[in-house]
N, C-alpha and C positions, 0 to 999 in steps of 0.2 A: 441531086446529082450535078458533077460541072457539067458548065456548058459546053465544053471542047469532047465531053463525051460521047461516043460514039452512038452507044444506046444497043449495043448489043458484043458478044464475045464470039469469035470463030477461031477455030484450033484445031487441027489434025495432027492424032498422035499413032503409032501402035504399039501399043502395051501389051507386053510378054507374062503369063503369069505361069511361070512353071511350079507344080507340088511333087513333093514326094510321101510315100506312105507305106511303113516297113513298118511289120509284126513279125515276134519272134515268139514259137509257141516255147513257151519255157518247160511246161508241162502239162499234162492232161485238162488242168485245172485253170490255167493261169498264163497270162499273155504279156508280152512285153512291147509297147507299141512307139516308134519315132515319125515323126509328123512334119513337115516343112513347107510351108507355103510361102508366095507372094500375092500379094492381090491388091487392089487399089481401089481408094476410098474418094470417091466424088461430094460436093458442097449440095447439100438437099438445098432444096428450093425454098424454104425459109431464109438459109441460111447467106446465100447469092443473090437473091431478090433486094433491090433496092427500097423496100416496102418498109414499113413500121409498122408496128404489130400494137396496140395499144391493151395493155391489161391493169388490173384493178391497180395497182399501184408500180408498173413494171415497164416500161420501155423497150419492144426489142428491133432491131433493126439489120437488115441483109446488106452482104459487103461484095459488090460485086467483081470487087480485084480478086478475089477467091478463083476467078476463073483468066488467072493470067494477068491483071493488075489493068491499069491503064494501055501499056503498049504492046499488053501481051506476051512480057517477055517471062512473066514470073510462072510458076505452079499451078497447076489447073487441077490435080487429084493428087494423093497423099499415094505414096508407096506405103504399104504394111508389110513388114517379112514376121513371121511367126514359125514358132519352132515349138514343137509339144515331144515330151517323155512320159511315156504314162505306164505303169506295173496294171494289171488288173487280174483279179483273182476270183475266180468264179466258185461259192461255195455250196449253194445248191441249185436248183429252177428257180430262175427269178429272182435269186441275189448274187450280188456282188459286192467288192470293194476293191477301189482302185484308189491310187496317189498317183498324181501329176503334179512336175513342174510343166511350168510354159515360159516362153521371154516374146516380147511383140516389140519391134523398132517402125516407127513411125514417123515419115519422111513430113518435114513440112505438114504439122499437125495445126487443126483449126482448133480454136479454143472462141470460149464467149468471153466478150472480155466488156467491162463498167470505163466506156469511152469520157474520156475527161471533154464531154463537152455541156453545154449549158444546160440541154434537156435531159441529160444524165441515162442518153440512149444505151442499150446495151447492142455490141456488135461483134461479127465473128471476125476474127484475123488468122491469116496464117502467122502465128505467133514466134515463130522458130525454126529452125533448121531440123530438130530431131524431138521426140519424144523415144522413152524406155523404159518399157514394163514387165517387172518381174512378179513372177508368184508360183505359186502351189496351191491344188485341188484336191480334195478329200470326197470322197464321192463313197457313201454305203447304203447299202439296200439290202435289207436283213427279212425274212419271214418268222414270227415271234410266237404264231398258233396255229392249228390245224384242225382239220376236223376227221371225221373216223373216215374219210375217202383219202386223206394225204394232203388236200385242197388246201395251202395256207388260208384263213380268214384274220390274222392279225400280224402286220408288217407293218416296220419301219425303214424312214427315207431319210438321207441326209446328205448336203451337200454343203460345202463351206470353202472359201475360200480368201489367201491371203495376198492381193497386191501392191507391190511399190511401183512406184510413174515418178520422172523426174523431167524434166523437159524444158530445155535453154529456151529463154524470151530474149525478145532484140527491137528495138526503136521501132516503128514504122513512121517514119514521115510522112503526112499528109503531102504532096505536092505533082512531079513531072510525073511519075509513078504509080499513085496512091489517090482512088477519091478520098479515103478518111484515115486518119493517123492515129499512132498510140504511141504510150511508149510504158515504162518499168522504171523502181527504182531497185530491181533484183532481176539478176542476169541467169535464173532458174526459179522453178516450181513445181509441185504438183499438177498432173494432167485433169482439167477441167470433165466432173461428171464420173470420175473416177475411186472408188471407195476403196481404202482399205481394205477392209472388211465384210463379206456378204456370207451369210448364211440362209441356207432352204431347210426346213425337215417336216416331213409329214408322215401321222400315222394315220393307216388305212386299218377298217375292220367292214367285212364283207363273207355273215355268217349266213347260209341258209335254213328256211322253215319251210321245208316242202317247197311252194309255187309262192314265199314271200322271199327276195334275195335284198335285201337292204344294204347299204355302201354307202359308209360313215369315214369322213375326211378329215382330219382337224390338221392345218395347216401353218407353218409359221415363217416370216420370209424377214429380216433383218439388214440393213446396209449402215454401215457407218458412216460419220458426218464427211462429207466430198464435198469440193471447190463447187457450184455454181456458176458462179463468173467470176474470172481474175479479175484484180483490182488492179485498174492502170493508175500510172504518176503513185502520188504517194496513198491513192487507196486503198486500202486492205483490201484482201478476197472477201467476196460473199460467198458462205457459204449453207449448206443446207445441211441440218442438224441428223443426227442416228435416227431413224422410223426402222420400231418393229411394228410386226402387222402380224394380225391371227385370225387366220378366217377356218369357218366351219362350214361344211357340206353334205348332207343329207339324203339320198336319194334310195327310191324304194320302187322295187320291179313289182308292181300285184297285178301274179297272173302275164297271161300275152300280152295285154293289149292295154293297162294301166300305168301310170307312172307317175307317182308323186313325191314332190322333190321341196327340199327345205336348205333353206342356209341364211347363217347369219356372217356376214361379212365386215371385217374391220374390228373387231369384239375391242379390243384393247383401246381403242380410238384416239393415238396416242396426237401429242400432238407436234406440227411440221412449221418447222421456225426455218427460217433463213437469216444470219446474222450477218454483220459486218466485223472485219476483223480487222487490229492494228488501228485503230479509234484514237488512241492514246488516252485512254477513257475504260480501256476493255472492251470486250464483246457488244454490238449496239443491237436487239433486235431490230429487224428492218420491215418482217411480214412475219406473222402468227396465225395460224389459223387449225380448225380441225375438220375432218372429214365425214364426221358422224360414224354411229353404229346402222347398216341397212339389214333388214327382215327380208326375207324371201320365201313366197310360196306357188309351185308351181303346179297345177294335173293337165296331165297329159295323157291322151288318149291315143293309141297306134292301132289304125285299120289295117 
């Protein structure tokens, strides 16, 4: 940290966050829902802390102009305004299916960003003037079996979703202003941490045998490859590659007071790269690793 710094940040603000939240029953079945908020996004304390964080091959480091810069005069929390549309259609107990758009604008957005300095620390900046997020929500929830009571025991879940982020970058000079600098050689980007593409879906089966009720989960969760840290000056973004993931869960009621429970988590155990992009070389990997397959077995006993 310089030495003409202070060694702490003081600011008195008050911040307005008004929402609104309108349903329209369309019919018996099915709802039509408008959503609006504001709300404001504060620097967690990794991220403001003048501290370095040392990991196996990683750098990261807290920026403490995040809370107003040197003189104070800059940004201290991020305005978010958010606007949701969502149809939902309700087809029996316990299922649904709904589409949603959303848009999120994001005032003075923090990103992590690969600081062009010698130790090759990574740090947060307020990167920009603006970030803007668009997409659509698919969300089903369907019941698939039943048993001679009406009791679904075999349903499916699914959720998916598609977002675009675009968000101006701009110089920051280290100096009157600034403990640490950055800059770009592209005056836009993808929002840091941000995927394309997420997909949920899980099926559930949960049949009974008299006083055995067993609850079988098989799970799948998928994010496509997002920025990790922007690349300052002429470095490409790091980013962190597509992970799906499948986990299995097991659990069994015997009786009152029994409970034995099983899972195996991570089954695919795929594996989580982070690369370098714009190499002039192609894609560099930078970190490889995998997570393993874990076993689980649990009894439980309830007095």
């Amino acid at each position: 940290i310089r030495p003409d710094d202070p060694g702490f940040r003081e600011v008195y603000e008050n911040i307005y966050l008004p929402s609104l939240n309108i349903r329209y029953a369309v019919n018996d079945d099915s709802n039509l829902r408008f959503a609006f908020s504001k709300t404001a996004s504060f620097p967690e304390f990794k991220e403001a802390a003048p501290f370095v964080y040392e990991a196996v091959t990683i750098r990261y480091g807290g920026n403490p102009d995040l809370l107003g810069g040197l003189n104070g005069t800059g940004a201290t929390y991020s305005d978010v305004y958010s606007f949701d549309l969502k149809y939902e259609w309700f087809l029996e107990q316990g299922e649904i299916i709904s589409l949603a758009a959303f848009s999120k604008t994001i005032k003075n957005p923090v990103n992590r960003v690969v600081a062009a300095d010698a130790t090759g620390t990574q740090r947060y900046f307020r990167t920009g003037d603006q970030a803007d997020i668009y997409g659509v929500e698919l969300e089903v929830r369907k019941n698939l079996l039943y048993n001679s009571d009406d009791t679904p025991v075999l349903s499916v879940g699914l959720n998916a979703a598609y977002t675009n982020t675009m968000q101006d970058l701009k110089d920051i000079p280290a100096g009157d202003e600034n403990t640490f600098g950055t800059s770009f050689d592209r005056d836009s980007d993808e929002l840091e941490g941000a995927s394309p593409f997420i997909i949920n879906t899980d099926l559930n089966y949960s049949p009974e045998f008299g006083n055995y009720r067993p609850k079988a989960t098989m799970a799948f969760s998928y994010f496509s490859d997002r920025i990790f840290s922007l690349g300052a000056g002429s470095l490409g973004n790091i980013v962190e590659k597509a992970v799906p993931t499948l986990n299995f869960i097991w659990r069994n009621e015997i009786g009152e007071h029994f409970e034995a429970n099983a899972s195996v988590m991570n089954i695919l155990n795929p594996d989580i790269s982070f690369v370098r992009e714009n190499t002039g070389v192609g894609d560099i990997i930078i970190r490889e690793y995998n997570l393993g397959v874990n076993f689980g077995l649990t009894l439980k006993y309830k007095f």
